[in-house]
N, C-alpha and C positions, 0 to 999 in steps of 0.2 A: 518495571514501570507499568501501573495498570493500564494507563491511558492509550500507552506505543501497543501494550496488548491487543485489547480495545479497535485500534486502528488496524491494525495488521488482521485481525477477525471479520473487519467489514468491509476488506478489500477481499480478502478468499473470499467474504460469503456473496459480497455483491458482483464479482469479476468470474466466481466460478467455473462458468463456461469456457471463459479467457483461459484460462489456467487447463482444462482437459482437452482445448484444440490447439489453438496458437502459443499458448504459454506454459510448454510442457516444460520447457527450457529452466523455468522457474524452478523446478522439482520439489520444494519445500513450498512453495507459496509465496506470496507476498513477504516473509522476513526474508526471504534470502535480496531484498532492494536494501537492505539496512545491515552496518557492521554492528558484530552480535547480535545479529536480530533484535534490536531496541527499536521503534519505531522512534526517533527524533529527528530532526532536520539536521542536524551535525552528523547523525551517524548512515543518510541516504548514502547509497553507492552510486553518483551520478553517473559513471558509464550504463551504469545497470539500468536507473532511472531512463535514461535520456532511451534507451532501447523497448519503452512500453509506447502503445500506442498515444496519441495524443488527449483521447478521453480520461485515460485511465492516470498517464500524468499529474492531468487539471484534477482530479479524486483527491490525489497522493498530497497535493500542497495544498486544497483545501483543509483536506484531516488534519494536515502537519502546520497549518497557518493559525489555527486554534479560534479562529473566525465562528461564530456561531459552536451550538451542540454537536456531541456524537450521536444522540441522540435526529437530528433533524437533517447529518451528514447519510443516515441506515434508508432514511423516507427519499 
């Protein structure tokens, strides 16, 4: 799925620092919140989800609420 791609891409690129301090735990990134690494709402790993800070959350169901662009989700 390009779109789960897409998402999963702008959550490393925008969260990056998350991921090299606090969110080593992650070790692949952002797919490892998602079964098979698909980004879709059906396939979030809610204990995983529910274990990110509260910013990063609100990110997560925006991209995955399909609300607006990917595009105006990266700005």
């Amino acid at each position: 799925m390009k779109n789960g791609k897409n998402i999963i891409e702008i959550l490393d690129n925008r969260y990056s620092a998350y991921l090299e301090e606090e969110g080593k735990w992650l070790n692949e990134g952002f797919r490892n919140i998602f079964i098979e690494k698909e980004a879709k709402r059906e396939n979030l790993k809610i204990p995983v989800y529910l274990m990110l800070p509260k910013e990063i959350r609100a990110c997560v169901d925006q991209l995955l609420s399909g609300e607006g662009s990917l595009i105006s989700a990266v700005s």
